[in-house]
N, C-alpha and C positions, 0 to 999 in steps of 0.2 A: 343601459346595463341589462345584461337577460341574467332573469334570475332561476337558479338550481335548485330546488328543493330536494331533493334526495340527495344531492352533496352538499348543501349546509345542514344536511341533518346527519352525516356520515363525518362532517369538522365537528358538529358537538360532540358527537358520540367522540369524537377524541380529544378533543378538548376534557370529556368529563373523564375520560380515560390517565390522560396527565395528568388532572386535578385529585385521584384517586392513590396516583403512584408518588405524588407530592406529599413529604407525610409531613410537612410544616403547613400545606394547606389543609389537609386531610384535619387534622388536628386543630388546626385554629376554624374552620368549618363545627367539627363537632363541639369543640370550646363554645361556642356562639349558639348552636342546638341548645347545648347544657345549660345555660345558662338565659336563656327563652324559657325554654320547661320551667328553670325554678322561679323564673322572673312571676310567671304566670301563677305557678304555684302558692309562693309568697303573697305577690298581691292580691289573691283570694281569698288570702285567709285572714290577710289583716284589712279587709275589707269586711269580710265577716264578721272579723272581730269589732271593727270600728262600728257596724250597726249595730250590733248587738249591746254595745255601751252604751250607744245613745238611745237607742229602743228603752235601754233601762232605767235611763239616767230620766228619761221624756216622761216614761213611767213612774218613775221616783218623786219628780216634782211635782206631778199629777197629786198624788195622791197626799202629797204634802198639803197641797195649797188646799185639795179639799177636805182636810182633816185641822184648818184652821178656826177658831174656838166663835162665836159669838162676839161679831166687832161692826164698826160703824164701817159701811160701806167705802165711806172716804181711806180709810188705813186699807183696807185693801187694795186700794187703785194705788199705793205706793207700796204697798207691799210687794205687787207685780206678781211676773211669771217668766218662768225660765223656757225659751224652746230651741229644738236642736235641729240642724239641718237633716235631712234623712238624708243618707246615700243613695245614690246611681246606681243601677247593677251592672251598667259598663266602668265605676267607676276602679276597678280593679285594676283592668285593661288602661286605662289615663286618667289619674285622678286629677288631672288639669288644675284648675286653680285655687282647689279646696285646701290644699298645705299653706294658702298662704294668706286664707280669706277669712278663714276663725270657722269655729262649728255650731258654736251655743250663741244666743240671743237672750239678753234679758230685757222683758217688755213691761214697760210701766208708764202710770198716769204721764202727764204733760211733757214727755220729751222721749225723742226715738234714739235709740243705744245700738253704738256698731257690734257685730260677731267680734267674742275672743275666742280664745283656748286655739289660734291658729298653728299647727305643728310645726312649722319654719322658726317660729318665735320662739320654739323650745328645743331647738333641735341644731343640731353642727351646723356650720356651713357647705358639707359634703351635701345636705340635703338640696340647698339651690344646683348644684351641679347637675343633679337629678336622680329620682328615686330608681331605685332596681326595676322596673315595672316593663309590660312586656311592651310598652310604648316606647319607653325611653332605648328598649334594647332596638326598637325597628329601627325607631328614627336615627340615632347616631354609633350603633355599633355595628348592623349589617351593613350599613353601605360603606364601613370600612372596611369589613370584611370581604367586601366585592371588590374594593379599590385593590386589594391584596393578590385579590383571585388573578384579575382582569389587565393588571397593569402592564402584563406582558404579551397577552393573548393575539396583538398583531405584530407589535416591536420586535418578539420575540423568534416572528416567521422570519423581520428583515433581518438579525442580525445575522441567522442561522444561515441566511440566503434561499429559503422556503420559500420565499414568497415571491420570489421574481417566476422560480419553479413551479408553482403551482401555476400561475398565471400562463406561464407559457404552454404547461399540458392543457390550459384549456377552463380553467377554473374562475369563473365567472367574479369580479370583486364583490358585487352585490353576495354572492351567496357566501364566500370567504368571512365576511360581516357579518352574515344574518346568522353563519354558523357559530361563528364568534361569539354573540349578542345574543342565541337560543344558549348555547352554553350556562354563560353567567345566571339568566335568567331561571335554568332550571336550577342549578347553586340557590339565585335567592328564594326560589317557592321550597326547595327543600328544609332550607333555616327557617322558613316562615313558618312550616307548616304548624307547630306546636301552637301558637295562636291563633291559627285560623282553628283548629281546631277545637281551643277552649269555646273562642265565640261561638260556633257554632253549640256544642255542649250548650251553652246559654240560651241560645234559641231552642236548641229539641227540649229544656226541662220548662221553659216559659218566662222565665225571667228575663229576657234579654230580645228587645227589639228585631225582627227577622231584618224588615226594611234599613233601621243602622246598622245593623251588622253587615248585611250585605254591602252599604254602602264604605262602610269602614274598611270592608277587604279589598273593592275596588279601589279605596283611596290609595292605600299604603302599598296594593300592587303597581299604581301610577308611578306610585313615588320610590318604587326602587329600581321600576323598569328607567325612571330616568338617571338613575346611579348607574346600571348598565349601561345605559346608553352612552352615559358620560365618561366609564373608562374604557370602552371598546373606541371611542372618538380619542380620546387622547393618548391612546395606544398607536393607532392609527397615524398620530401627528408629531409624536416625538420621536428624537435621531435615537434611540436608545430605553431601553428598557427601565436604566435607571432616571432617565430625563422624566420618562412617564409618569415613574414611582415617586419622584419628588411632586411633578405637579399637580398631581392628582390629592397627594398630601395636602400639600396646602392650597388646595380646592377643598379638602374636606375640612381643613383646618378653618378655613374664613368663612364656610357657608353654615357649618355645624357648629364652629364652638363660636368663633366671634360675631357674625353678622342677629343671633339670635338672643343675644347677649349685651350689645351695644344697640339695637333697634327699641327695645323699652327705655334705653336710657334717653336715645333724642325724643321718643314720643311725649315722655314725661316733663324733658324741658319745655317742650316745643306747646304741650296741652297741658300746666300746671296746676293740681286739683288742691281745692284748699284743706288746711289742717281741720282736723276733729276741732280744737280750739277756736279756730278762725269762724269754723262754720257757727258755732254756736252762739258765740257774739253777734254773727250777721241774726240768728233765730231768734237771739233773745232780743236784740234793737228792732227787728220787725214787728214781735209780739207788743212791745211796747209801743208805736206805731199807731197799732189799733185801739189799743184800749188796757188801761190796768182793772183788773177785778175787783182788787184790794181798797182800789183808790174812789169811797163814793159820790164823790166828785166828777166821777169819770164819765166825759162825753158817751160814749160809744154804750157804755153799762148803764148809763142815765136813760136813755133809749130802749136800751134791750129792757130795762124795769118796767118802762112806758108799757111797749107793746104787750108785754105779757102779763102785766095787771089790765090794760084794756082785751087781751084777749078773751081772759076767765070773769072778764066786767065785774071787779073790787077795785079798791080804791087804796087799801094797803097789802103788802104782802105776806102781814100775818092774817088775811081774810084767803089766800089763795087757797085750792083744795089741793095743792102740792107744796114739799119744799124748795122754796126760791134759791137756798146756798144749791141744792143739788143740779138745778136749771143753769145756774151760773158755774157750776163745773164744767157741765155736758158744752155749755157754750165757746168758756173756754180751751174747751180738747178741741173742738170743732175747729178753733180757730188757730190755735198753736198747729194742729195736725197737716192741717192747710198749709200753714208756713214752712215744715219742715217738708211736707212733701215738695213744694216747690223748690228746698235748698237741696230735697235727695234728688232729686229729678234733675236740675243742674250738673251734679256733679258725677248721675248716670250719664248723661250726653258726654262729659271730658274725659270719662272712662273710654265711653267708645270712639270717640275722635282720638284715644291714644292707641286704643286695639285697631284702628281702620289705617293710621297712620302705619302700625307695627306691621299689619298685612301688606300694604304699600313695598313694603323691604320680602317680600317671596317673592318679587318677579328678580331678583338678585339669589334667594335662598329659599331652595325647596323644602330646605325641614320646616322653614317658618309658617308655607301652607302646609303642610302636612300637620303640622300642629295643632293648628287652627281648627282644620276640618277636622282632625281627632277627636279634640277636647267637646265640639260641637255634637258630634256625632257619639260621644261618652254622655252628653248631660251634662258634661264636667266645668262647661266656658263658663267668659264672664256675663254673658246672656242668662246662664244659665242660675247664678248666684244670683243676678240682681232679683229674677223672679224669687228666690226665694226672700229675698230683702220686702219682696213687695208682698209678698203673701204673708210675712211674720205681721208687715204693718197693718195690714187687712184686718188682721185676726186682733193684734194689739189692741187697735181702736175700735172693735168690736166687744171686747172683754172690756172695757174702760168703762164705753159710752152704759152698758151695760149695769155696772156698777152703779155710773151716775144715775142712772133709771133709778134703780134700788135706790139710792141715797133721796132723790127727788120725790119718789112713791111712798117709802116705807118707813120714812124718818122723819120725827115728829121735828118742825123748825124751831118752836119753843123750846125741846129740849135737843136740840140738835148733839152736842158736844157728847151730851151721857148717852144717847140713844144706842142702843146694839140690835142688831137682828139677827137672824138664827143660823148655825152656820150650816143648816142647810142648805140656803141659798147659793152656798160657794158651789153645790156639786151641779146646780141647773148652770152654770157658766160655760160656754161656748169651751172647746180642746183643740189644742192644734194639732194634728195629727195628719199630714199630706204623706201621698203614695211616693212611695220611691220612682225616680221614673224608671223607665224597661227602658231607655235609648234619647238620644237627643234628637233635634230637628234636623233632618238632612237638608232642607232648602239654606240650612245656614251656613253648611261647606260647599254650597253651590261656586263662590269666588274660588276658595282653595282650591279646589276640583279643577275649575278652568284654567287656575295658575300653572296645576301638574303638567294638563293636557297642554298646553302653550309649551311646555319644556317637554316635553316629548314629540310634539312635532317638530320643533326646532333642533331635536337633537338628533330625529329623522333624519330632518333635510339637511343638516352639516353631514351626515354619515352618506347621505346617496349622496353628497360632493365629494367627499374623500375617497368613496367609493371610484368612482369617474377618475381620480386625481392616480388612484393606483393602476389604475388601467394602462395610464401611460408610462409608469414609471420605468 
């Protein structure tokens, strides 16, 4: 095929020419602008808003816990503390899996507590369908949009008998195609552009990762040029304009609404993660395992007495120059802390064996890379939650073991029960307070990315056969 480029750039220009004098395209076009703009607009501000609550709320508790009166160490390590996830500042752009994973954390002595207050949990069922956000608008309502524009853009030559005609003047298929395929193309960068431009807004004020962003616009330009590509292809291949419009339909229908939709559901069978309940039974029969505290009978704590009277060389533990209940707390976190890491740690891996499993289903459905690499590239994934899972327990068992120090140090064993210390000490206690991130890790949409690239060169090379195939027609 020799290819034209001043006449496939002379078919867009008429293609967008059509598409302008179309006023149900024209209209369903700026429908889908308008509704980008507010998508963007909205999820800014309740984004803003949603930090600003927790900013205050992280605040609030703060200054609770250190405004608590003169008490024994021990009531404070179940008194706990409250901390809240901080937001993404791409999480505006795809709040990925934050509606469905809780916000707030309450951290306390001897056992790790999941995130609630997760917004799915309070909110309709339109909210899984998915929120107004400018994500939700790229991934499944442009490229309906495009299916609309495009469905007729070659069917439309044959039915008219154009297209034998053009061929015959001399009109190259390659360039017929590529004029076709620039057309839609500049259609979807024109709908897009209200979010490229917020992002970018994001990067010129500093909030917002230059490197994800950048990489975020080439994701979602992948992933619409492969929606072009795929109605210029199946325009190309249907006896009719409405044969196109159907299949393309439900092309959009099985890739967008059901394939993304039913892939959690077999990951889930297929990689079953145990209940809150289940796990804690496994924690609490592990814990007992090693050793009861309670029980002074107990091998394991018969031991830990040994060593630690032969440490400080006394013979009973009201001779120690610390308190032995405080020693036997710290030991106990130590060891319960252990245990639970080991059951979070578990049931992180069946997490991602069920998100590796759901990625598996994009080389079927491009929204489901595009997804992927969004929520990754937002800060917003499930990689992304677990760090903060892991950084609350960092902090948790930091603020605990802490505690037990003070209980160990400053608390007379004799009068262990009546002892109080001063609630000064509450304000020297470690704060959690982590940066919002500016962007997620781009090496994590590395797979997504490939997945695109894979479906655009495949959609390539089905279009330079079709191409060939009209040649002879």
């Amino acid at each position: 095929m020799t290819l034209q480029p001043r006449i496939a750039w002379r078919i867009a220009l008429e293609e967008w020419r059509l598409m302008l004098r179309n006023r149900v395209a024209l209209a369903a076009g700026l429908l889908t602008f308008a509704l980008l703009v507010t998508a963007a607009w909205v999820s800014h501000e309740q984004r803003e808003t949603l930090a600003s609550t927790r900013a205050h709320y992280q605040a609030l508790v703060d200054d609770q816990f250190d405004a608590q009166p003169d008490r024994h160490p021990h009531r404070m390590v179940h008194y706990g503390h409250f901390v809240f996830r901080p937001l993404p500042a791409l999480a505006f752009f795809d709040p990925g899996v934050d509606a469905f994973t809780g916000n707030m954390l309450f951290v306390e002595g001897h056992r790790q507590n999941s995130t609630v207050f997760a917004e799915a949990r309070q909110s309709s069922l339109l909210l899984r369908f998915g929120q107004l956000t400018p994500a939700f608008v790229l991934q499944t309502l442009v490229p309906l949009l495009l299916l609309f524009l495009g469905f007729a853009s070659v069917a439309r030559e044959r039915e008219r008998g154009n297209l034998r005609l053009m061929l015959a003047q001399g009109v190259a298929p390659a360039s017929l195609l590529l004029g076709k395929w620039l057309a839609l193309a500049g259609a979807a960068a024109m709908v897009a552009l209200p979010a490229v431009l917020v992002l970018a807004l994001g990067v010129a004020v500093g909030t917002a990762s230059s490197l994800a962003v950048t990489t975020l616009v080439l994701v979602y330009g992948l992933y619409l040029a492969v929606w072009v590509g795929l109605a210029v292809l199946v325009s190309t291949w249907a006896g009719s304009s409405r044969n196109a419009l159907l299949l393309l339909v439900g092309l959009w229908i099985a890739s967008v609404m059901m394939l993304p939709r039913t892939a959690p559901v077999l990951a889930q069978a297929g990689n079953p993660l145990p209940t809150r309940i289940e796990m804690d039974i496994a924690v609490h029969r592990d814990a007992l395992a090693v050793g009861d505290s309670h029980n002074p009978d107990d091998p394991y704590y018969a031991d830990f007495k040994r060593k630690v009277l032969e440490r400080h060389g006394v013979a009973r533990i009201e001779d120690l120059p610390v308190n032995y209940a405080g020693l036997v707390s710290a030991e106990g976190e130590r060891l319960t802390s252990e245990i639970y890491d080991r059951h979070a740690a578990h049931g992180f891996a069946i997490e991602r064996a069920q998100s590796a499993q759901v990625a598996g289903f994009a080389w079927l459905s491009p929204v489901i890379a595009v997804r992927q690499a969004s929520m990754a590239l937002a800060g917003t994934d499930l990689v992304a939650y677990q760090g903060f899972l892991v950084e609350a327990e960092r902090y948790r068992y930091r603020l605990i073991q802490e505690l037990n120090r003070m209980h160990a140090e400053e608390v007379e064993y004799e009068n262990d029960r009546n002892h109080r210390i001063s609630h000064e000490n509450w304000k020297t206690l470690p704060e959690f307070h982590p940066e919002p991130s500016s962007g997620g890790d781009p090496t994590r949409a590395v797979r997504a990315f490939a997945v695109l690239a894979m479906w655009s060169v495949l959609l390539a090379g089905l279009l330079a056969w079709r191409g060939r195939r009209l040649g002879v027609l």
